[in-house]
C-alpha positions in Angstrom: 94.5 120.2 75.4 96.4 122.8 73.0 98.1 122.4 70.3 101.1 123.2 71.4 101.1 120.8 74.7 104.0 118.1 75.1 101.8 115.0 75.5 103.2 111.7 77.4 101.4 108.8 77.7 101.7 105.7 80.7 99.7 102.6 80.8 99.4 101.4 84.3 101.3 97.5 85.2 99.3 94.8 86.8 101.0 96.3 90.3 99.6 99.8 89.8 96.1 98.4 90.2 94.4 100.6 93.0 97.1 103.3 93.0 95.8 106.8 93.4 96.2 109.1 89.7 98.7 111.7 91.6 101.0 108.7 93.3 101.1 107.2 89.8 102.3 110.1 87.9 104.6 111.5 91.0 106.5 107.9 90.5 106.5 108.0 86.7 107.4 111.8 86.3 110.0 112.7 89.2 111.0 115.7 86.8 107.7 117.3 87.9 106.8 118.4 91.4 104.0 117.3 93.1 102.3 120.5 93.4 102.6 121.5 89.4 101.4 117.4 88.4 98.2 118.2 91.0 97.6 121.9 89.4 98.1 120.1 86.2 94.9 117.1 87.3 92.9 120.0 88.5 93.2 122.2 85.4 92.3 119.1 83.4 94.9 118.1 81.6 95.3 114.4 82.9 93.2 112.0 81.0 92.9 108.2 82.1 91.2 106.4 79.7 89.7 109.3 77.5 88.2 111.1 80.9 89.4 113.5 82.5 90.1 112.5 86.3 91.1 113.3 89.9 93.9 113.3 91.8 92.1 110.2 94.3 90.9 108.0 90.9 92.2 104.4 91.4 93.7 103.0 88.6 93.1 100.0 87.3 95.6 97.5 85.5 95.7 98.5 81.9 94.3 102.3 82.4 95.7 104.4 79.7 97.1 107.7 81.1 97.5 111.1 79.5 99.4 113.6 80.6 99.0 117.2 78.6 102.0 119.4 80.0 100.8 122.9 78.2 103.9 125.5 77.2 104.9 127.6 80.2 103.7 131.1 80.7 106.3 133.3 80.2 107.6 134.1 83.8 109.2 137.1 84.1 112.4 136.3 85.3 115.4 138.4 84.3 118.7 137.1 83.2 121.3 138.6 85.8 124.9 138.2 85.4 126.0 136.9 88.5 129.1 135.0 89.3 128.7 131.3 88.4 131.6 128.8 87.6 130.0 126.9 84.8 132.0 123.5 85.2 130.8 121.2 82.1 128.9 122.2 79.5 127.4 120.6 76.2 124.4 120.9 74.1 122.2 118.6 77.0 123.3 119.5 80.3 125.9 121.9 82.6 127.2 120.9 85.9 127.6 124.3 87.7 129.3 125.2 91.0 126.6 126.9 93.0 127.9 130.0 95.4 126.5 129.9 99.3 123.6 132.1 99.7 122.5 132.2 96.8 119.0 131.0 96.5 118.0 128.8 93.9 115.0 129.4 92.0 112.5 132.4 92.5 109.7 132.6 95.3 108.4 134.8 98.1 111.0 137.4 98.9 113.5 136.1 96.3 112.3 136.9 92.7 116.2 138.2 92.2 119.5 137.4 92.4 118.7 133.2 92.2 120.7 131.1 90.6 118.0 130.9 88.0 118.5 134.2 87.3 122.1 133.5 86.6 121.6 130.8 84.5 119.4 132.9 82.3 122.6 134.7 81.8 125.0 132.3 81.7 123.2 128.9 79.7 121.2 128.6 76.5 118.0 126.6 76.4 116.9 125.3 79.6 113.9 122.9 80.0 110.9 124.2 81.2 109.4 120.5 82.3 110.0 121.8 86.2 107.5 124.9 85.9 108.4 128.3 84.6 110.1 129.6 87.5 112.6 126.7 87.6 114.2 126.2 84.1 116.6 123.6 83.7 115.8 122.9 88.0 116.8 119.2 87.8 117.6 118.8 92.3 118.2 121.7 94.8 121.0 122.8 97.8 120.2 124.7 100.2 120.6 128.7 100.4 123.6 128.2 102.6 125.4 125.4 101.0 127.8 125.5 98.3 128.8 123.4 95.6 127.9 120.8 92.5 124.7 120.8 90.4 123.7 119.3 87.2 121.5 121.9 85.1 119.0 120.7 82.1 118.9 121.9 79.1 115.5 120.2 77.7 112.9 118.4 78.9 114.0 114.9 77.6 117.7 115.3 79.6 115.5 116.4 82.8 113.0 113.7 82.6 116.5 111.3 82.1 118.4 113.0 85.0 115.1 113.3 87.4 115.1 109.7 86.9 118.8 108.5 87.8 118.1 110.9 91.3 114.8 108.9 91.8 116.2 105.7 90.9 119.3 106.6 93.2 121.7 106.1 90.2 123.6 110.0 90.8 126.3 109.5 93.5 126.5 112.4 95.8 128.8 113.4 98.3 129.3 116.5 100.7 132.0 118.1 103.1 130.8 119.2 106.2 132.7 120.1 109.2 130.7 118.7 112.4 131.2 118.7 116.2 132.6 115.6 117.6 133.6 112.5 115.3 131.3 110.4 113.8 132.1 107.0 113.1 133.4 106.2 109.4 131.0 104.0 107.9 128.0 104.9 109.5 124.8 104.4 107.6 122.0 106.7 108.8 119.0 105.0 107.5 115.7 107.1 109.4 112.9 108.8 107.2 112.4 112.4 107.3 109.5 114.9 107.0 108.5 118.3 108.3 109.0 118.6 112.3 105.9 118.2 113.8 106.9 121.0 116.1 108.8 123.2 113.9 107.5 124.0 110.6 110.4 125.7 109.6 112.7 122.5 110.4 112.3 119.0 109.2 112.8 115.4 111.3 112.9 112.1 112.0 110.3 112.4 113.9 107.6 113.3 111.6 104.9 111.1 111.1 104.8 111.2 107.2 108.4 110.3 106.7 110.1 109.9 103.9 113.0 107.2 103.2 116.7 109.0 103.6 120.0 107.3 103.6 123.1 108.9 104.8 126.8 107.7 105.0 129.5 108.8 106.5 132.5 108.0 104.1 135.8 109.7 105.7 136.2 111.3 109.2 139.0 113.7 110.0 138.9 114.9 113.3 140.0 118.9 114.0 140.0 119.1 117.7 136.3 119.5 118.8 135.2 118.7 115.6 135.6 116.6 112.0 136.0 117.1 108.9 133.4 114.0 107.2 132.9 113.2 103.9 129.0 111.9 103.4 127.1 110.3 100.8 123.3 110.1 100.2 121.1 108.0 98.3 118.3 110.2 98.6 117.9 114.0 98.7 115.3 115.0 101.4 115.4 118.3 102.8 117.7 119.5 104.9 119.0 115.7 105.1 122.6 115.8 106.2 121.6 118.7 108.7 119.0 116.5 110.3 120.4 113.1 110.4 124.2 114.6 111.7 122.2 116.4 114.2 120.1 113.5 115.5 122.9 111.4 115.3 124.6 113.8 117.9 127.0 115.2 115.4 125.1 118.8 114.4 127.4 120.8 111.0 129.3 123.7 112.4 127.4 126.6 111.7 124.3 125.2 111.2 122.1 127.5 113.5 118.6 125.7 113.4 119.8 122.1 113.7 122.4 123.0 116.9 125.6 123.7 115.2 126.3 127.1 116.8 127.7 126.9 119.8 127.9 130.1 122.6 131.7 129.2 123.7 134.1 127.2 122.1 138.1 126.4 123.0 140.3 129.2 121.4 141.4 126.3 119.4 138.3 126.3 118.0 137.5 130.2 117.5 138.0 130.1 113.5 134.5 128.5 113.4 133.1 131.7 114.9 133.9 133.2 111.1 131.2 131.0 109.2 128.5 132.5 108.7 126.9 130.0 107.1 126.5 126.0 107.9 129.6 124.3 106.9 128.2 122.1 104.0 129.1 121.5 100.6 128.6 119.2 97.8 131.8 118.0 96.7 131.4 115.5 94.2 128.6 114.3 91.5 128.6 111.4 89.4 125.7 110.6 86.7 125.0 108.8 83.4 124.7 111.4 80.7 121.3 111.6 79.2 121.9 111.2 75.4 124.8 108.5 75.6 124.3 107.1 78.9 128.9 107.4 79.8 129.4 108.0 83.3 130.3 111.7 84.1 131.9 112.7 87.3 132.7 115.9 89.0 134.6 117.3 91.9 134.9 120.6 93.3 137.5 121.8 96.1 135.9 123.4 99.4 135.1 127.8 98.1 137.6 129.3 100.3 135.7 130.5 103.6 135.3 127.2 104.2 138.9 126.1 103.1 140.3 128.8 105.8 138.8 127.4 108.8 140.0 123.6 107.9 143.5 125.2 107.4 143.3 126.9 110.7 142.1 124.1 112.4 144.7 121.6 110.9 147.7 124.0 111.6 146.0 124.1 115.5 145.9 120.3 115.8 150.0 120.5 114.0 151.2 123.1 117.0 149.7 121.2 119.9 
């Protein structure tokens, strides 16, 4: 342990007795991904009762547990001053409007233009509790989707956010333009993990699932398609895609999960313009970290999407 290391300390419940180290400490610190809490048990710097352990020690009711999280390396990322809408912003958190396509946080093939790279730019002080490479990285979208995010600026508001998304206290709801009509109020309650067929996809059909709820909130149908407003209470990967597509109702645009379709009604042409899925995350609501009122935000659909759900609504008018 250095000097400089953030300590935090746990003491495992009666209920934690037999609970593998890494489980423990992946429920108690959602702020940190599994990967960096296992690189952090095999450097050493998880101690359970004065020893230091592995990642398969069962615990036992009353173990004492020390977690050593040891400043980041500096990571090399450059601050770049790309466009960002910066929506709220105070001394603990911002709430930012993420662009489509832009990636965000570096890796393979992307150490540029991420939106870590813009918030570098944009925000000062972001916490570093998610690794080095993802300052102030409380929850992800994908590449293609646009919309809401809350940013971090410490580790004490991540570790406070990280747990309302665990505890399913953030409410979070997407547009998404999908073939066919779903019914309003479906719950889609199937777990999801990496497609035992498909590594690049994930499923329902994986045998490691994990628990995801979707709901549909508001259908408006566009011809072939609908305009649905969903809600999740978990945030798997790729979990609207997969559950709307399993559910026979695949996003428009949405190549790897069905949406693209070869030939479509003239009615339906506009959608031939996306060149991304049709997905974006319209509204967030959370308990601020350092006074705990409710904060909620909404953003309107970024205009490629807004100009195929005009086209398709002045279609539906004229028929």
């Amino acid at each position: 342990m250095t000097a400089d290391a953030r300590v935090e300390r746990f003491v495992a419940a009666a209920d934690d007795a037999g609970t593998r180290l890494d489980v423990f400490l992946a429920r108690r610190l959602p702020a940190v991904s599994r990967s960096r809490l296992q690189k952090l048990i095999t450097a050493g710097h998880v101690q359970v009762d004065g020893a230091i352990a592995k990642s398969s020690l069962a615990l036992h009711a009353e173990s004492s547990i020390e977690v050593s999280h040891p400043p980041n390396a500096p990571s090399g990322i450059a601050p770049e001053a790309l466009a960002l809408p910066v929506i709220y912003d105070d001394e603990d958190l911002a709430v930012i409007d993420k662009p489509a396509g832009m990636v965000v946080h570096p890796a393979a093939g992307h150490r540029t233009g991420t939106l870590v790279n813009a918030l570098l730019h944009h925000l000062e002080g972001l916490s570093g509790i998610g690794g080095a490479d993802r300052p102030g990285i409380v929850h992800r979208l994908d590449r293609g989707t646009s919309g809401l995010m809350v940013i971090a600026k410490h580790d004490a508001a991540h570790t406070h956010l990280s747990r309302q998304f665990h505890d399913r206290l953030v409410t979070k709801e997407y547009l998404a333009l999908v073939w066919g009509a779903p019914r309003p109020g479906q719950i889609i309650d199937r777990p999801i993990g990496r497609d035992p067929r498909e590594r690049k996809k994930m499923s329902t059909r994986a045998s490691r699932g994990r628990t995801a709820l979707t709901r549909v909130v508001e259908v408006e149908p566009l011809g072939d398609a609908s305009l649905v407003r969903v809600a999740i209470g978990t945030g798997r990967t790729h979990q609207i895609r997969v559950h709307l597509s399993e559910s026979g109702h695949p996003i428009v645009g949405d190549a790897l999960y069905g949406g693209v379709r070869r030939r479509v009604t003239q009615k339906m042409s506009v959608v031939g313009t996306l060149g991304r899925p049709f997905l974006h995350a319209a509204r967030l609501e959370f308990s601020h970290p350092r006074d705990g009122r409710r904060l909620a935000f909404e953003t309107p659909l970024p205009d490629d999407l807004a100009r195929v759900v005009d086209t398709l609504r002045a279609a539906g008018s004229s028929s």
